[in-house]
C-alpha positions as CSV (number, residue, x, y, z in Angstrom):
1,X,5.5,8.4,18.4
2,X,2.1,8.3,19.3
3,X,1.3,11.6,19.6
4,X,2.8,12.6,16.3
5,X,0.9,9.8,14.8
6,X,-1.8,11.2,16.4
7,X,-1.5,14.9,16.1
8,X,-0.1,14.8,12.1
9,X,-3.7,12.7,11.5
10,X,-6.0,16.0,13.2
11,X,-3.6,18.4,11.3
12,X,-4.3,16.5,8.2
13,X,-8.5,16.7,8.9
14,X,-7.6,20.6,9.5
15,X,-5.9,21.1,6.7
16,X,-8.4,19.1,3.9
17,X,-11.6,21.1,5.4
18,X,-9.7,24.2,4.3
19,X,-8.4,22.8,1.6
20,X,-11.9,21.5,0.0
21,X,-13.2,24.0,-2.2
22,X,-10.1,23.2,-4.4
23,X,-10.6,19.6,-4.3
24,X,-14.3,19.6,-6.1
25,X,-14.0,20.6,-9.2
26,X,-16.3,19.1,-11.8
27,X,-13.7,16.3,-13.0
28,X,-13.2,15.4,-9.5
29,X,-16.4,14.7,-8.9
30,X,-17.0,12.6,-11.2
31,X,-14.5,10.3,-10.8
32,X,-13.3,8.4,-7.8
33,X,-9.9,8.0,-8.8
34,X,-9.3,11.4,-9.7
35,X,-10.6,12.7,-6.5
36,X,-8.8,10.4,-4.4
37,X,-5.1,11.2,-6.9
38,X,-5.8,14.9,-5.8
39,X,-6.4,14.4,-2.1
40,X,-2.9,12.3,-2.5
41,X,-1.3,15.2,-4.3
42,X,-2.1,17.9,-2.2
43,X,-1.1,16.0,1.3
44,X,2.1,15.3,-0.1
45,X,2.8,18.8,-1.3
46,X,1.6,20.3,2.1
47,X,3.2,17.5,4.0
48,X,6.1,19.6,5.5
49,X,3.7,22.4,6.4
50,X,1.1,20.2,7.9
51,X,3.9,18.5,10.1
52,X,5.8,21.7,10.7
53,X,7.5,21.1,14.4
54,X,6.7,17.8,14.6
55,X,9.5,16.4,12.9
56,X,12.9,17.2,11.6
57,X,12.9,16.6,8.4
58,X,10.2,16.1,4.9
59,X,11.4,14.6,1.6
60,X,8.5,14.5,-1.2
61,X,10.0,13.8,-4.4
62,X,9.6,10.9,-5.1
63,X,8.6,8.9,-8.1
64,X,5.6,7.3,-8.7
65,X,6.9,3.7,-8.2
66,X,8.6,4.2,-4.9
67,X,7.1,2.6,-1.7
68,X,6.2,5.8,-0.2
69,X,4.6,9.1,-1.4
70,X,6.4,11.2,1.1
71,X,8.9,10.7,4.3
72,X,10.4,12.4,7.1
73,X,12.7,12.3,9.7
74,X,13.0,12.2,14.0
75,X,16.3,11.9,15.6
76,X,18.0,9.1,13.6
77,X,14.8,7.2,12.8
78,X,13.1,7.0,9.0
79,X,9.4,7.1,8.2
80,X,8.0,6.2,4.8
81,X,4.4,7.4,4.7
82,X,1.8,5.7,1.9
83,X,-0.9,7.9,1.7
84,X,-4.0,5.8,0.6
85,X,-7.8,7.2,0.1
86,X,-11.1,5.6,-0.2
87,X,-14.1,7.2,-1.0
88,X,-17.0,5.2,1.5
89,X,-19.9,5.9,-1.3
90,X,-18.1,3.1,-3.0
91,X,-18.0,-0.9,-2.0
92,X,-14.9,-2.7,-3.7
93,X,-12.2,-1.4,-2.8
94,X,-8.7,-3.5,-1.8
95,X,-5.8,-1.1,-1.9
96,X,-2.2,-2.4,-2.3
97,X,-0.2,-1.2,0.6
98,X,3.4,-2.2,-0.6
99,X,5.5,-5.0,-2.2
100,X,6.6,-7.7,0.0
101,X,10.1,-7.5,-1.1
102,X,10.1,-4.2,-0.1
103,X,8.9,-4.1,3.1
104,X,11.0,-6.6,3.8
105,X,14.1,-4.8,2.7
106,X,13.0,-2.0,4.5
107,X,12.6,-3.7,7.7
108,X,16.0,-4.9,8.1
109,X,16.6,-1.8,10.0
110,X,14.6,-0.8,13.1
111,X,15.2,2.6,12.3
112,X,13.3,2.1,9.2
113,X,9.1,2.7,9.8
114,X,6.1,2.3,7.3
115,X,3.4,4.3,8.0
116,X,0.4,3.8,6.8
117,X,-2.1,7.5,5.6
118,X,-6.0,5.7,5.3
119,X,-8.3,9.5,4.3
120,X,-11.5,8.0,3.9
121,X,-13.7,10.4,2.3
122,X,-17.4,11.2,0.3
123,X,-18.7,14.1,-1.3
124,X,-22.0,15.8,0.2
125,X,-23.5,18.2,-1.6
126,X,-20.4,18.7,-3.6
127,X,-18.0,19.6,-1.1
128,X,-15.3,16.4,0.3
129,X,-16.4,15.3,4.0
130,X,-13.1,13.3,5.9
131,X,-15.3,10.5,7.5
132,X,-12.3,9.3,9.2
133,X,-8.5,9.2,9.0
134,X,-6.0,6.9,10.2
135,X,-2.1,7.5,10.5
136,X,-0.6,4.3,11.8
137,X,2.9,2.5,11.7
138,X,1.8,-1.0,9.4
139,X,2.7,-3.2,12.2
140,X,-0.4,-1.5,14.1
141,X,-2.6,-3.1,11.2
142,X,-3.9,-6.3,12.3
143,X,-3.6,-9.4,9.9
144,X,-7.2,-9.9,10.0
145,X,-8.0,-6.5,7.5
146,X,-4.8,-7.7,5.6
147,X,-3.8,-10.4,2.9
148,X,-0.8,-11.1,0.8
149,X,-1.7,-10.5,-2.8
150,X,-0.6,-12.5,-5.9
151,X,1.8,-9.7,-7.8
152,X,5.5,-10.2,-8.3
153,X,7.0,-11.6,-4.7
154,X,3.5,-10.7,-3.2
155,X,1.8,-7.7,-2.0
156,X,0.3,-6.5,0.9
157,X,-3.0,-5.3,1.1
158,X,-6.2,-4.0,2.7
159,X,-8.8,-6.7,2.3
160,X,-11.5,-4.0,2.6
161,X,-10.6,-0.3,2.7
162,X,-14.0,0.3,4.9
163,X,-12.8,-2.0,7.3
164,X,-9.7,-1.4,8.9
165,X,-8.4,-2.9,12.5
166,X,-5.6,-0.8,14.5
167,X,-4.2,-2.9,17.7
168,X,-1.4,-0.1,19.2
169,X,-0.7,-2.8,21.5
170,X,0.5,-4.9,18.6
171,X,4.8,-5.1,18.5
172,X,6.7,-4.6,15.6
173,X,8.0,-8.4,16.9
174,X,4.9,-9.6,16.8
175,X,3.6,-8.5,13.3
176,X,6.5,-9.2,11.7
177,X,6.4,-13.1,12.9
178,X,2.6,-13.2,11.9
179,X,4.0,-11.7,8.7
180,X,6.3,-14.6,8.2
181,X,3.5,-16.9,8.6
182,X,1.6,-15.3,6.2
183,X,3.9,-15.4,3.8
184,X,5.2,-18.8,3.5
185,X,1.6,-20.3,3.6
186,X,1.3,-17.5,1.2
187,X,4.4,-19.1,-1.0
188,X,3.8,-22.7,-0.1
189,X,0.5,-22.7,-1.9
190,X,2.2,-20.7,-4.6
191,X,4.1,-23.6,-5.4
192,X,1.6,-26.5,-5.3
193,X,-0.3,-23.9,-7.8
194,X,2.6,-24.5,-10.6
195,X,2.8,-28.4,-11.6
196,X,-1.2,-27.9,-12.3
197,X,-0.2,-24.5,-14.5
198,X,2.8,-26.3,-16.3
199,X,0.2,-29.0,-17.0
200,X,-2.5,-26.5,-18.9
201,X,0.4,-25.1,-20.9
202,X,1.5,-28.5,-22.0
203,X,-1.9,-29.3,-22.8
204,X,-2.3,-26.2,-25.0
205,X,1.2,-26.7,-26.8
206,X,-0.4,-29.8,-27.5
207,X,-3.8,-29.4,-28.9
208,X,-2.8,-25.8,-30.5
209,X,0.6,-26.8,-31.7
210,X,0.4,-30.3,-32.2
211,X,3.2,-30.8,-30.1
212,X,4.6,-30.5,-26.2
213,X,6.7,-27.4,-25.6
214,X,10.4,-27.2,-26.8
215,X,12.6,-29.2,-24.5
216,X,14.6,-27.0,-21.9
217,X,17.8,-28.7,-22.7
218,X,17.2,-27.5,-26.5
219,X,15.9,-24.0,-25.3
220,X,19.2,-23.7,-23.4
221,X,21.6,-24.7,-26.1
222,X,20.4,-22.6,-28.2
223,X,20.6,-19.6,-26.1
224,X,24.3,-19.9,-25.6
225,X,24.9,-20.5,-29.0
């Protein structure tokens, strides 16, 4: 899979330096955001023509809270592709990836891959510049350009879009056991988190109210009632 990793990334440079002059209009340039929604939109609507005999199959219609923006299909295996953007003129930037529940789901089967689209971008002169582009399986991504994020079951994400680390040595075995790790230190400091949380609440009822929250035995009786 290499190669296809590989060759969809220089069709995808290709295909945004033709594509530029549509991707500079006024309201693009002047938000980030904006530009980098119509790089996404545009990839994933050319997605089967950019990877045209590379793979057997492209599904784009999907919505916008699924875990991938586009997928396709070799032989029997899967590939859900995130397509993510970052334009280098600007410094925060920590894009969420997927949601840990997710990709966990979605792991249970090896023929299931995530792959990962980075377009890192900038404007010069008013026409988009590609800087660099990545196409990579996540388990390429190393742990030390990646976090767990406090949203829901957790999040993955890129502690700094400008600095990402690919290891194509790295094993799907491998990163998923570091990705174990990370997440029950991740959920073990979750939990020493709550007594100190239930504590400020109480403390609120308290001086706001005048009195502690409602028992749980009485909130429960009165919901079955």
């Amino acid at each position: 899979m290499t190669f296809i990793y590989d060759e969809i990334a220089a069709r995808i440079v290709s295909f945004l330096d033709r594509a530029r002059l549509s991707l500079v209009a006024p309201e693009f340039r002047r938000s980030t955001r904006a530009l980098g929604d119509a790089i996404e939109r545009i990839l994933v609507d050319n997605f089967e023509q950019i990877s045209a005999g590379l793979v057997d199959s492209v599904k784009s219609d999907y919505g916008r809270r699924a875990m991938q923006d586009v997928s396709f299909a070799v032989d029997q295996d899967n590939y859900a592709v995130d397509i993510k953007t970052h334009r280098t003129a600007t410094e925060f930037n920590m894009p969420n990836i997927t949601s840990v529940k997710r990709l966990l789901d979605f792991y249970r089967s090896e023929m299931n891959h995530f792959v990962v689209v980075m377009v890192k971008h900038n404007l010069e002169n008013g026409e988009i510049a590609i800087e660099d582009m990545r196409v990579t399986p996540i388990e390429w991504l190393t742990w030390e350009c990646l976090r767990i994020a406090n949203l829901g079951w957790g999040q993955i994400q890129i502690r700094k879009a400008s600095l990402i680390e690919v290891n194509r040595e790295q094993t799907r075995a491998t990163w998923l056991r570091r990705f174990v790790e990370e997440l029950r230190s991740y959920y073990d400091k979750e939990e020493r988190k709550i007594p100190q949380r239930l504590s400020y609440v109480e403390n609120f009822a308290k001086d706001a109210l005048g009195a502690l929250p409602i028992p749980k035995s009485t909130e429960n009786s009165r919901d079955l009632a």
